[in-house]
C-alpha positions in Angstrom: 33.8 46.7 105.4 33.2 50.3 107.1 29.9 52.2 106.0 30.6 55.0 102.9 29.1 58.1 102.1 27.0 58.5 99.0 30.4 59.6 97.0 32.6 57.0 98.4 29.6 54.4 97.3 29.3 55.9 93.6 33.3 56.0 93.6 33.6 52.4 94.9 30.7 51.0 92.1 32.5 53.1 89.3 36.3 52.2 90.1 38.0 48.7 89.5 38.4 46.1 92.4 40.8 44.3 90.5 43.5 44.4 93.4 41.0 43.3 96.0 39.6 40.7 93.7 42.8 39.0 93.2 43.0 37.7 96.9 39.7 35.7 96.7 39.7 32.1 96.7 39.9 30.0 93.6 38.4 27.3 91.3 35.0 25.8 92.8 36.0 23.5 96.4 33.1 23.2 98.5 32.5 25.3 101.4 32.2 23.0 104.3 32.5 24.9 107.4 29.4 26.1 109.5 27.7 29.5 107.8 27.6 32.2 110.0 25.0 34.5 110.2 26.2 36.6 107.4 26.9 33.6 105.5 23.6 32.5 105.6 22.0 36.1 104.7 24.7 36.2 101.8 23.2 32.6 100.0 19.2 34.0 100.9 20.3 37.3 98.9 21.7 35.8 96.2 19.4 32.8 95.5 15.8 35.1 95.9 14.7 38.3 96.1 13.6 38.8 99.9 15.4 37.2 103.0 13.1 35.2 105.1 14.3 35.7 108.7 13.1 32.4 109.6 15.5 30.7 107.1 18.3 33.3 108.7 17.5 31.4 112.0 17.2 27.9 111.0 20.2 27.6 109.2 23.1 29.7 111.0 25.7 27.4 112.2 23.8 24.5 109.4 26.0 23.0 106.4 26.3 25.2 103.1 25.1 21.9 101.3 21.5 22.0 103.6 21.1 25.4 102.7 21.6 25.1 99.3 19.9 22.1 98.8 17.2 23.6 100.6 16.7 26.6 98.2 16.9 24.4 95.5 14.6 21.9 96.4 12.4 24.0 98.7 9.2 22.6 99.6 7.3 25.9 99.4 8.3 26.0 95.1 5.6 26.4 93.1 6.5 26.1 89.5 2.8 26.4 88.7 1.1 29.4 90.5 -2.0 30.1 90.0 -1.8 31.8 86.4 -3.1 35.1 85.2 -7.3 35.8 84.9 -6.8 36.3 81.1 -4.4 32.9 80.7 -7.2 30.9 79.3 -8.7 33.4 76.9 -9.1 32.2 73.3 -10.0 34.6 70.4 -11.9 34.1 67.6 -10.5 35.9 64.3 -12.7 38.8 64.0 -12.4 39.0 60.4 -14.5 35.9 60.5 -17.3 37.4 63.0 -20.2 40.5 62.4 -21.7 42.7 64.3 -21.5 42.5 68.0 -19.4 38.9 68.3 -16.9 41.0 65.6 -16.5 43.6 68.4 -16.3 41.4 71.1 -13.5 39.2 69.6 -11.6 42.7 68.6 -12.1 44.2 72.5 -10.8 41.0 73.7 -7.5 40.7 70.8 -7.0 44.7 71.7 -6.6 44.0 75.7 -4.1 40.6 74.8 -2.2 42.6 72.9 -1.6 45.6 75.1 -3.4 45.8 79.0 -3.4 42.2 79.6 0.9 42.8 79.5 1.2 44.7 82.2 -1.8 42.8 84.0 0.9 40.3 83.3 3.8 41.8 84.8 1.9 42.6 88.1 0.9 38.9 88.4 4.8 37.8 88.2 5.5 40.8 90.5 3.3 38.8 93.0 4.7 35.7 92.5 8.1 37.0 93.3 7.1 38.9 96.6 5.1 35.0 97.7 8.7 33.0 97.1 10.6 33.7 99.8 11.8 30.3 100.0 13.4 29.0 97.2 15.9 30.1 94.6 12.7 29.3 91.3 11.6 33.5 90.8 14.9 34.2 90.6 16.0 31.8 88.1 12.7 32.8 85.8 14.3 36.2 85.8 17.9 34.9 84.8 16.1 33.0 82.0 13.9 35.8 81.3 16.9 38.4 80.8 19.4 35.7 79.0 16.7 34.3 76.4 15.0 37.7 76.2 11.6 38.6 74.3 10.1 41.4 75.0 6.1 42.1 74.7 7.1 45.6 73.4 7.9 44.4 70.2 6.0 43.4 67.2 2.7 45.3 66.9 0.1 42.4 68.7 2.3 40.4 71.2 0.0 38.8 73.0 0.1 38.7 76.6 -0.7 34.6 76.9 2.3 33.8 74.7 4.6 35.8 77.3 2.5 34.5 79.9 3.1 30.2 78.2 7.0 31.6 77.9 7.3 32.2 82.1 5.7 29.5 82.6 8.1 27.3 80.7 11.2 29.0 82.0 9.8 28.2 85.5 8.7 24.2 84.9 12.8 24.1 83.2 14.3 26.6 85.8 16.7 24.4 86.9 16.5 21.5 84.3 18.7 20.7 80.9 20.1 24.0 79.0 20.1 22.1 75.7 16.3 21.1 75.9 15.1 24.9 76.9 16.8 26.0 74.0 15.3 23.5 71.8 11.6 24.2 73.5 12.4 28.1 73.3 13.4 27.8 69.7 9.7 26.8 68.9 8.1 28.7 72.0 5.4 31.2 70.6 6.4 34.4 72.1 10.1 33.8 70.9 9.1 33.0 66.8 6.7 36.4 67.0 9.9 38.5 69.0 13.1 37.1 66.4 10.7 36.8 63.3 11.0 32.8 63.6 7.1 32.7 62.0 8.0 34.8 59.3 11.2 32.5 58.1 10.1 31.2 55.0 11.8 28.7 52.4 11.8 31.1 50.0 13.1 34.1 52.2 14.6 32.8 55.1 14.8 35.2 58.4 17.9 35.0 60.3 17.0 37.2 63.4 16.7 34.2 65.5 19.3 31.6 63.9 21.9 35.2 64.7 20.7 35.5 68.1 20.7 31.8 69.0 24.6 31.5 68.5 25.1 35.3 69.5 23.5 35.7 72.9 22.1 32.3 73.5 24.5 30.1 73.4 27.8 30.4 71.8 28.7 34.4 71.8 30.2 37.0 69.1 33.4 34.9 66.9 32.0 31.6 67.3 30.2 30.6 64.4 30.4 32.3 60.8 27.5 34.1 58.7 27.2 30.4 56.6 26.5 29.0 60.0 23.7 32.0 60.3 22.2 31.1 56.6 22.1 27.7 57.3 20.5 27.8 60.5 17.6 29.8 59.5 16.8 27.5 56.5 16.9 24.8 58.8 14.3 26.6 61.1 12.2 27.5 58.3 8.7 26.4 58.2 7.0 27.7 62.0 4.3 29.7 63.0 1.8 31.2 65.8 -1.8 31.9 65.4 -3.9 34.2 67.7 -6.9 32.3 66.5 -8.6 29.5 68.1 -10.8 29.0 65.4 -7.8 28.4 63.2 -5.4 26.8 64.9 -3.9 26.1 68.8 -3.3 29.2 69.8 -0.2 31.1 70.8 1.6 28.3 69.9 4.1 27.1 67.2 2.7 25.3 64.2 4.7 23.4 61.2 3.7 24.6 57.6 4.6 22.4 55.4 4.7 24.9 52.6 6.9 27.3 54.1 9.5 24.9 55.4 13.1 24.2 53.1 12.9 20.7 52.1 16.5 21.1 50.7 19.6 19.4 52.6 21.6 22.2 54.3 25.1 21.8 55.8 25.8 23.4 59.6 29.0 23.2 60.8 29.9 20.3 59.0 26.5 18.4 59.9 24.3 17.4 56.9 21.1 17.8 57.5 19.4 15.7 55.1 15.1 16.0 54.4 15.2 12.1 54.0 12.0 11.4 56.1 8.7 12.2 55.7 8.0 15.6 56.2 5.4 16.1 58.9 5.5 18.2 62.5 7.3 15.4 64.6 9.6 14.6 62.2 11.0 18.0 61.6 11.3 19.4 65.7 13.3 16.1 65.9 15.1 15.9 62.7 15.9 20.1 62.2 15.1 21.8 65.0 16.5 19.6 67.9 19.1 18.1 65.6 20.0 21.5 65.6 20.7 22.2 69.1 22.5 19.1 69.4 24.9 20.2 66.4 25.7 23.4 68.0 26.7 21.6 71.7 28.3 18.6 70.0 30.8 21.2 67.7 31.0 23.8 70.2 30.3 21.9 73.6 33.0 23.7 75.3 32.7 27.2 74.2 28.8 26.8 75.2 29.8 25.6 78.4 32.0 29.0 79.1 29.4 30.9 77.5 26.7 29.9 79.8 29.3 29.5 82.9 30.2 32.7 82.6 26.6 34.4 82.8 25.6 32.0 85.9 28.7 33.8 87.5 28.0 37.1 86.7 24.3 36.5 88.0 25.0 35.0 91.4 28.0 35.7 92.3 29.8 39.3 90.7 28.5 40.7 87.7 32.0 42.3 86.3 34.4 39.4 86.7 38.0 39.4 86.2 40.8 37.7 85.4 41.2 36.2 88.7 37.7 34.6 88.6 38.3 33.1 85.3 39.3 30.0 87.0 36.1 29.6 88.6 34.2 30.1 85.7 36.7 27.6 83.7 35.7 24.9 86.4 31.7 25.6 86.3 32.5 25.4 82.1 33.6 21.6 83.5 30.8 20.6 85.5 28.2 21.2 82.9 30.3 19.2 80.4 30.3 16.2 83.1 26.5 16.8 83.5 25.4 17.2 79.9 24.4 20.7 81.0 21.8 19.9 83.6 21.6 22.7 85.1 21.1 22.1 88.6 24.4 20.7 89.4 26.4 23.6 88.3 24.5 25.8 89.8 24.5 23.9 93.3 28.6 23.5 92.4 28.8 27.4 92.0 26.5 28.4 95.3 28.4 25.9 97.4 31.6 26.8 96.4 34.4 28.3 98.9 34.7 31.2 96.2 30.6 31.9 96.5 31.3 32.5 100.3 35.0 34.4 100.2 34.1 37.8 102.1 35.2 39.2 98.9 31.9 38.2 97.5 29.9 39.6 99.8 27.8 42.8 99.5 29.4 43.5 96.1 26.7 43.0 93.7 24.4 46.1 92.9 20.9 45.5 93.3 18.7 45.5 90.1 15.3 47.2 90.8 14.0 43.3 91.4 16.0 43.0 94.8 15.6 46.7 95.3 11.7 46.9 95.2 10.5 42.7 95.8 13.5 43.1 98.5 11.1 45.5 100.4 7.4 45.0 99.1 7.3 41.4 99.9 7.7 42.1 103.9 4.6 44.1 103.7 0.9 44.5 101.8 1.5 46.4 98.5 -0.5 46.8 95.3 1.2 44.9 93.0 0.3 46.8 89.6 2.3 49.7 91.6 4.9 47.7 92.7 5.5 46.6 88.5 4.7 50.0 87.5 7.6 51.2 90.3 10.3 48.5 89.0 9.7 49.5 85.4 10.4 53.0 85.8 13.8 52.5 87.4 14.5 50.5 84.5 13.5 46.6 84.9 10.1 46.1 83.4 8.6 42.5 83.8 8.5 41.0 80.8 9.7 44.2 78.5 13.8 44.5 78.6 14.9 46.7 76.8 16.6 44.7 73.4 17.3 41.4 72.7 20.5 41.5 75.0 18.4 41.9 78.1 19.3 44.2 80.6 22.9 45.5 81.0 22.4 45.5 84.6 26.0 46.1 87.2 26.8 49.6 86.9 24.0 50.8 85.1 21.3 49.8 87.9 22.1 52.9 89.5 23.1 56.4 88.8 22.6 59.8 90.2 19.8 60.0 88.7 18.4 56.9 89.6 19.4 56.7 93.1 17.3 60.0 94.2 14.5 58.4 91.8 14.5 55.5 94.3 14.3 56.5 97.6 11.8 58.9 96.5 9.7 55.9 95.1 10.7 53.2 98.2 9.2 56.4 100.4 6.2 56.4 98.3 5.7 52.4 99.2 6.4 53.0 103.2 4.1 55.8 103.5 1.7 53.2 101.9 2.0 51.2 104.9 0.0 51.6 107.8 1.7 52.3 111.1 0.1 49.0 112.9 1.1 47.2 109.9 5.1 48.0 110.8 4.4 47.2 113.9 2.9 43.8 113.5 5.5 43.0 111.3 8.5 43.8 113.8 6.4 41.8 116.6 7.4 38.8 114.7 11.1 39.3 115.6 12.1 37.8 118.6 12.6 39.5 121.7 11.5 42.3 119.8 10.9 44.3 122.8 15.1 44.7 123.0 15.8 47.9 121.2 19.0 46.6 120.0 18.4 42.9 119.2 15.4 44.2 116.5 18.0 47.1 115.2 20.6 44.1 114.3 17.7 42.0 112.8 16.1 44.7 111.0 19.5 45.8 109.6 20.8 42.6 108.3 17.8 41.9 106.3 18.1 44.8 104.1 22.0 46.1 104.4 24.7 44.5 102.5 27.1 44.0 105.6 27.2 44.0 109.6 26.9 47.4 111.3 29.7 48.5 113.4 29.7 49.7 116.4 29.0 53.3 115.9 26.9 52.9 113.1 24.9 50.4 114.9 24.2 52.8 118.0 23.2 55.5 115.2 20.2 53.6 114.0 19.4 52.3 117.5 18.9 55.9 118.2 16.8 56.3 114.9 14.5 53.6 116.5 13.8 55.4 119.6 13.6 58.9 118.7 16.1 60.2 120.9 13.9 58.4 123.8 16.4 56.2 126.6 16.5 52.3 125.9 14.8 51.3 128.2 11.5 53.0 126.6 11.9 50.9 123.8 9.7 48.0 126.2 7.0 50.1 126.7 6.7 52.0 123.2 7.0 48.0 121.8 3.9 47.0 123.6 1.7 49.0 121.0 1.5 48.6 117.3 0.5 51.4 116.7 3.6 53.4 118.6 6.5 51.2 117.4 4.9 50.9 113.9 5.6 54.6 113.7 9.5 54.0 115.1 10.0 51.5 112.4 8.8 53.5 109.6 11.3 56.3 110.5 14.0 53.3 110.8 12.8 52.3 107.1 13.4 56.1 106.1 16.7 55.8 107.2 17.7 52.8 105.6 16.9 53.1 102.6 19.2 56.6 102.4 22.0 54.4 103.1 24.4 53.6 100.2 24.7 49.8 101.3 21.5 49.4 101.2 21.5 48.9 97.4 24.2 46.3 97.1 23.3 42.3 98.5 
């Protein structure tokens, strides 16, 4: 692939690859030969946000299978980070309080529902600049943009709710699709975003029982409006309460009173009230009875559904009728695996279609693998770094509807491209000089002009340099100085922390650098 200017990029992103795509490799046979280099760099991109260059080195010329099995069962995953300062905040209903307890409990409710959010956001922001190592932050954020809530809605989202919702997208990252939607049906922050704790027996919402055949699990033509109505009487009776004085907080309560004790009739299931009507009962005899209706009537059309967006997400985001066959086979394997979800997606990263040359560098970076792709080699602040992703248009934990984030083509724009190299400047010049340079002493043989030019490159542009391009940002490095300067300037910090920044400047300009 030779480098493109600026136009030849935007003309590439904007124009149809169908006639290139149609020569890639088909259906989902494992990749068994040695990775390369690239290879390797190709699987890091796709499965986190920031290549480690340790993992580059320890696995070039390694399996695909130890690679992936690596990412996926990474011994640096931390499904439980340490959680936010606020995440163990109860509140009092203030109506209930006087004077100065009153105002307390109201000061405290006030920064839940709005501050504590983008407190929030910062904290995942620093989760995903730490995991370098596994593919977990960047499943959270598949989850997170496929079963969408956003804090923005509803006037008093609070931020714990959002906060309990990552956390169980990140303990079920990899785990069974049916139970997550059955646990994200009665999730707290998803009944206060869809209107599940205001569907009543006596005026039953469908926001959620729409969206959870719509965009969750089945798509548009698969189920009818009586699927819809029936749903949402069968959902009827949950809540949330803020309060801890009246109930758990932030999370979903049966009332009795406001749940339909009438039978209903889903697509051709009866669901019967013939058992005594308490909490347990109803999750297992409504809620996850539901679930299981909609996979055991439509088990194949869910299987495409969610197929399809696992492609789109890790391996090309506007698929075409040539890599229908792929997704077709991934539909398969999470038939045969009762939709676990680990085995598909170890089926798709392994496959010989993942790795076709095709499928590499084609993908256009969201602000996530834009901004994490660069903060998390150096010390940032990470309230800047959420504030940063937001305004290019991916903020943690608000998307923008309940469809998520369109994402492909509408990452970028000519608007949007200036707006990021002006803020990816703003991050390097928040760097220290020393601090560049400590960080390119890690390379080895870092005192070779052009092995650190290769190693920086690959880590942030989509594909190998050539030749002339290579020499180009060799000469960036050195300033116009000879080669064999580099040695000397690379004995100080200070100096070569300054010859790296001016490399950074120069990458970032290029149009590969915001594909992976």
């Amino acid at each position: 692939m030779e480098p493109i200017s600026r136009e030849g990029f935007f003309k590439s992103i904007f124009t149809k690859t169908e006639s290139e795509r149609q020569h890639l490799a088909t259906g989902i046979a494992e990749n068994t030969k040695p990775l390369s280099r690239l290879e390797v760099i190709h699987l890091l991109r796709r499965s986190s946000f920031s290549v480690d260059q340790t993992l580059i080195d320890k696995f070039e010329g390694k399996s695909p299978a130890s690679l992936v099995d690596y990412m996926l069962e990474s011994p640096f995953k931390n499904t439980s980070p340490t959680p936010p300062f606020f995440a163990s905040f109860t509140v009092k209903n203030p109506g209930n309080l006087s004077e100065k307890a009153k105002q307390d409990q109201a000061d405290t409710l006030g920064k839940l529902r709005g501050d504590y959010n983008l407190d929030l956001g910062a904290w995942w922001v620093g989760v995903m600049q730490q995991d370098k190592q596994s593919i977990l932050e960047k499943m959270v954020l598949f989850w997170h943009g496929f079963l969408t809530t956003s804090f923005h809605n509803c006037n008093g989202f609070p931020a714990i709710s959002v906060y309990l919702q990552n956390d169980l997208y990140r303990k079920n990252h990899l785990g069974n699709f049916k139970t997550l939607l059955e646990k994200t049906t009665l999730d707290g922050a998803m009944l206060l975003y869809l209107n599940g704790n205001e569907n009543v027996s006596e005026s039953p919402n469908e926001n959620y029982a729409r969206e959870l055949m719509e965009l969750f699990s089945l798509g548009i033509g698969n189920y009818t409006e009586q699927d819809i109505k029936e749903a949402a009487k069968i959902l009827t009776g949950w809540e949330v309460s803020m309060y801890a004085d009246e109930s758990q907080p932030y999370k979903a309560k049966f009332n009795i009173n406001k749940f339909d004790k009438n039978a209903k009739l889903f697509m051709g299931e009866v669901f019967a009230v013939d058992y005594e009507i308490n909490e347990e009962n109803v999750k297992k005899n409504s809620v996850n009875k539901l679930i299981q209706t909609i996979f055991n009537k439509k088990g194949a059309v869910a299987s495409k559904f969610l197929a399809d967006k696992l492609y789109r997400y890790f391996v090309y985001a506007s698929p075409d009728k040539g890599d229908q066959k792929v997704i077709a086979d991934l539909a398969d394997v999470l038939v045969k695996n009762n939709f676990e979800l680990k085995p598909a997606v170890r089926t798709l990263l392994l496959s010989q279609h993942f790795f076709d040359d095709l499928n590499v560098g084609v993908q256009i970076k969201s602000p996530a693998e834009t901004i994490i792709g660069i903060t998390s080699h150096f010390p940032y602040v990470d309230m800047y770094t959420r504030n940063i992703m937001s305004t290019l248009g991916l903020e943690p934990f608000g998307p923008p509807n309940v469809s998520g984030w369109k994402g492909h083509r509408t990452w970028i724009s000519t608007k949007t491209l200036p707006q990021t190299i002006f803020y990816l400047r703003e991050i390097l010049s928040g760097t220290k000089d020393e601090q560049f340079g400590a960080w390119a002493a890690k390379f080895k043989d870092y005192g070779d002009v052009h092995t650190l030019t290769s190693k920086i490159t690959e880590l942030f542009l989509a594909r190998p340099l050539n030749a002339d391009r290579k020499a180009k940002f060799e000469n960036v490095l050195l300033g116009g100085a000879p080669d064999y300067e580099w040695y000397e300037i690379s004995k100080n910090n200070n100096l070569m922390g300054q010859r790296i920044r001016v490399l950074f400047n120069a990458i970032i300009k290029a149009p590969d650098f915001y594909l992976f």
